[in-house]
C-alpha angles and dihedrals in degrees: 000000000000117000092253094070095065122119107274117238116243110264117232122241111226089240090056106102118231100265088042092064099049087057103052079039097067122061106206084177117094130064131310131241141206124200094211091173138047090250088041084262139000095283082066100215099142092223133138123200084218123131109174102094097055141159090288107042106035094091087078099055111130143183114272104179134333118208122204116217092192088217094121131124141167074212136260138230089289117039130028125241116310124247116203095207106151123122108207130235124222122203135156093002088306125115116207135176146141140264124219082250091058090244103151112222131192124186145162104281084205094064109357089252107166109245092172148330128198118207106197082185095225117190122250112191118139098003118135117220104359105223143155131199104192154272145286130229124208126176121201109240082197118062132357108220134107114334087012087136114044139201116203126205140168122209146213092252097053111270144131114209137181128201141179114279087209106043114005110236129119120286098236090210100069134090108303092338116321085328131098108196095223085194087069108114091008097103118205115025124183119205115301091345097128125038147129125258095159133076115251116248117242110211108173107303096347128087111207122200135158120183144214119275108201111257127241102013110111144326096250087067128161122282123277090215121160108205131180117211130198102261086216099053114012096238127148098257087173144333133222096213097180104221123168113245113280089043117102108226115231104236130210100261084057098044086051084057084061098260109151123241117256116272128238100011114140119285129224115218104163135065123298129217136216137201092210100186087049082043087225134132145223126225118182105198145213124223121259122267140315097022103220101047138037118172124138091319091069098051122187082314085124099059086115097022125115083018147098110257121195122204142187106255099209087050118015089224106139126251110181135342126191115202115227090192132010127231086357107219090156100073090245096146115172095255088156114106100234101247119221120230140144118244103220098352092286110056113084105226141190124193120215104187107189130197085251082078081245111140114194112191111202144182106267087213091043118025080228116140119245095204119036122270117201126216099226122183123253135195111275127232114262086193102119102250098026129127120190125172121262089214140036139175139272136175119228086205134063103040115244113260094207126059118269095206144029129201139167092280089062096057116091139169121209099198123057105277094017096104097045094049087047087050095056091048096054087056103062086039113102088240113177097147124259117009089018090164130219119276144195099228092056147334124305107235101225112203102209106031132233087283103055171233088267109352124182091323101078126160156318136231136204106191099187083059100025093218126136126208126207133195118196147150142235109223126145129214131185125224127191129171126219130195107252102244088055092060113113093185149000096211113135136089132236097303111029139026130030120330117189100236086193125199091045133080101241132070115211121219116204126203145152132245106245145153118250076258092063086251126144115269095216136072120272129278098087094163130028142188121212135174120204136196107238090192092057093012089226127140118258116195123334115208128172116263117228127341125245098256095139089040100068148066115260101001090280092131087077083081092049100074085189102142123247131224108281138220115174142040149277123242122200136202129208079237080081091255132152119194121190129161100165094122135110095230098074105242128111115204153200126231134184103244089208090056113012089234121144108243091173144002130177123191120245126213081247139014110282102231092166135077120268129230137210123209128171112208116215102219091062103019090230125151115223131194119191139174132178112251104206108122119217124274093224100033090045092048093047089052101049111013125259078279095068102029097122095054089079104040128083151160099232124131096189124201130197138193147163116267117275 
């Protein structure tokens, strides 16, 4: 169905007063609608059959409550900035979500009234950038009695808990307590090094996570295990432990012996999918450590790394995988969740949409690409040890939706001398277009940088119209590596500075590419929206994505529609609608999915650099649209300086609706 077809809103008469015309102008009428998973279901298209905010009648959305979390920090001595990146669930007439500081809260999704919230007081020391994406929901088909309905976290400390949907508290059942302790069977943890940001995935009685691994460290880094527990009980049911061919994987009845799960296979942060009528899943994977260099240290451990991996659900034994990069030293790894559609209504299909600004789109059954990927060849490392790939891959269609080369003409400068200093930095970078991999004589210029391309937030998918919508950002980093005993310091977090990278004999240093004035390098736009067609797999339309409105003096950057870096997702109606907040000037927005224009845009107390979400309650009829408004520690420092951190981080969930 086009959107044309949709059923037109009932015009106002002028005589009509005001409130009279809201009202003619929203249908309470029609079905409801819950959003019981953080992509609306495991297929995670991000999509709502909803049709009551549409094209004409978006423009009078309006806020209808904000809740604070109060789980918001610039950071302490002992955890960096926080980052509000859940996108809530609603199920049986009850909203839930996370904090950054894994406090599960449940409220009334009519007015925002607190029913309950859980604090599982995880400790936070040494984490990054404390997040959390969100939860999961199961309901036991079998029995209705306590803990019946469950809500599923993980958490910063390495848990995976379990309470109670009605009332909060811990499902005693259930693991220790309500608690299953995820650095069981992981051997040796340093502080903060494994954790989970990502919601587990609920398919039938099993409950599925994997968990982030620190990047950079050693070598002899944590497992990359993926493990599904009974959802009951907590107990290990079975475990993915990625292995190259000719390793034998350690499987859950051993682990439950006590065996330990194998070190330094590739890790999966970010959500996982499920086909839940084939019973398979869909692991979107890291690549293998270190990050930056992987010679005869790192083995055949990335045989699944950078990829999509697909697995039996009642098993974990692996069916396909199809490799986005091989032999990842970029630090590309696949964050995005693989998103579910049919190609022509007949074709079962799964999007991996990668930080390259590649998007492959596969055969769910097969792994087999529906449009042709060509092996292309790359520069080689000319790092001693090293072992690139001669080859990667790259898809004909889509269209890539980042740039596959940079030159002189690309670089800019929006203050006087900034093009000119940018210049002369591009200049001393090892620059030989994509893959361009990291060296010893200078930096390696990445384009795109270590966040995309396209990160967690993935995509989006209307299947009336079969079109997918990405968001994504243009945004350079620089790598170099340095022999060991070079090295003067390994100060620097997870995105830039030195990480140890031990067991090997090199350091890297990571850095971004940016003017004396902390500006992008590199022409506008730094963020971009495009829509493409899944049937043809051609682009549809390409708009900037946000302005630089809290870039620049005096407000004046409302006027650049210039497109920001980007962290989130984008959520669509079968009204034709697109929502996105993601961007670091605070708005979330509306588009017409026909035309990519912007019909509608509000401003949030913080940038939104989550995924929004739509839910329709049956006792009033009302559509809702809400988005947590938290802004991003790094994106947030690198826009305004440590000084003005706080200016672009929050606690709002923020919910909107039509006008009674």
């Amino acid at each position: 169905m086009k959107k044309s077809d949709f059923p037109a809103v009932i015009a106002c008469c002028g005589a009509l007063t005001l409130a009279a015309c809201d009202s003619a102008s929203t249908d309470h009428s029609g079905p409801v609608a819950s959003w019981p998973a953080i992509g609306g279901s495991a297929a995670g298209q991000r999509f709502s059959p909803l049709q009551q905010i549409t094209a004409d009648n978006v423009d009078q959305l309006e806020v209808a409550w904000v809740y604070h979390t109060g789980d918001v920090s610039a950071g302490t001595d002992t955890h960096g900035a926080t980052a509000f990146q859940a996108t809530p669930l609603v199920v049986q007439d009850s909203m839930y979500f996370c904090t950054p500081y894994n406090r599960i809260v449940s409220l009334d999704p009519e007015t925002g009234t607190e029913r309950w919230t859980y604090d599982p007081e995880v400790d936070l020391t040494g984490v990054y950038t404390p997040s959390c994406r969100g939860v999961a929901y199961w309901q036991d088909s079998q029995k209705a009695s306590s803990c019946s309905q469950r809500i599923l976290s993980g958490t910063l400390d390495a848990r995976l808990l379990a309470v109670d949907a009605t009332t909060g508290k811990p499902c005693a059942d259930f693991g220790n307590g309500g608690s299953v302790d995820l650095t069981a069977n992981l051997g040796d943890l340093r502080l903060a090094e494994y954790y989970v940001t990502s919601a587990p995935l609920v398919v039938g009685d099993l409950v599925i996570t994997g968990a982030f691994v620190k990047d950079g460290q050693r070598v002899d880094a944590p497992p990359g295990v993926i493990r599904a527990f009974d959802v009951r009980s907590g107990e290990l049911v079975w475990a993915f432990d990625p292995v190259p061919p000719g390793m034998k994987p350690v499987s859950a009845e051993q682990a439950n012996a006590g065996m330990d799960f194998t070190r330094s296979t590739p890790n999966s942060w970010g959500n996982l999918s499920a086909d839940t009528e084939r019973g398979i899943i869909y692991v979107p994977t890291g690549g293998s450590q270190p990050d930056h260099y992987g010679g005869p240290e790192r083995g055949d451990m990335d045989y699944y790394g950078t990829s999509v991996v697909a697995l039996d659900a009642g098993n974990g034994q692996p069916l396909w995988h199809f490799q986005a990069v091989h032999h990842d030293i970029w630090d590309w790894d696949v964050a995005a969740q693989p998103v579910l559609f049919e190609q022509h209504g007949t074709t079962p299909g799964v999007i991996a949409a990668t930080k390259m600004g590649n998007i492959f789109l596969l055969n769910r059954e097969t792994g087999a690409p529906l449009f042709p990927v060509e092996e292309r060849p790359v520069p080689r490392s000319t790092v001693p040890g090293e072992r690139t790939s001669p080859t990667q891959p790259h898809p004909t269609l889509p269209r890539p939706v980042h740039p596959q080369a940079l030159t002189e003409d690309d670089i800019w400068g929006l203050y006087p001398g900034d093009r000119d200093a940018c210049l002369a930095q591009f200049r001393e970078f090892d620059y030989r277009g994509l893959f361009t991999p990291p060296g010893l004589e200078k930096p390696a210029l990445l384009w795109p940088g270590l966040g995309g391309g396209v990160n967690w937030g993935s995509v989006s998918v209307n299947p009336r119209e079969n079109i997918m919508v990405v968001n994504s950002m243009r945004v350079p980093y620089t790598a170099r590596l340095i022999p060991r005993e070079q090295a003067d310091s390994l100060d620097g977090n997870d995105l830039v500075g030195a990480n140890a990278q031990e067991g090997t004999p090199y350091v890297v240093v990571r850095g971004g590419f940016l003017s004396p004035n902390n500006t992008p390098c590199t022409a506008p736009p730094w963020g971009v929206l495009t829509a493409i067609d899944l049937d043809s797999g051609e682009t549809l339309w390409e708009k900037p994505l946000g302005n630089l409105e809290e870039l620049s003096p005096l407000g004046l950057g409302r006027f650049l529609e210039w497109g920001t870096p980007n962290t989130g997702g984008s959520l669509q109606t079968a009204s034709g609608l697109i929502f996105i907040g993601a961007t670091l000037d605070s708005y979330l927005r509306a588009y017409d999915l026909q035309s990519g224009d912007v019909l509608w845009k509000s401003k949030l107390p913080a940038p939104a650099q989550a995924t929004p979400m739509t839910y329709r309650l049956r006792k009033n009829g009302k559509q809702y649209l809400a988005v947590a408004a938290g802004g991003h520690g790094p994106l947030a420092y690198g826009a305004k300086g440590p000084e003005k951190l706080g200016e672009l981080l929050g606690d709002a969930l923020v919910v909107y609706s039509l006008p009674n």
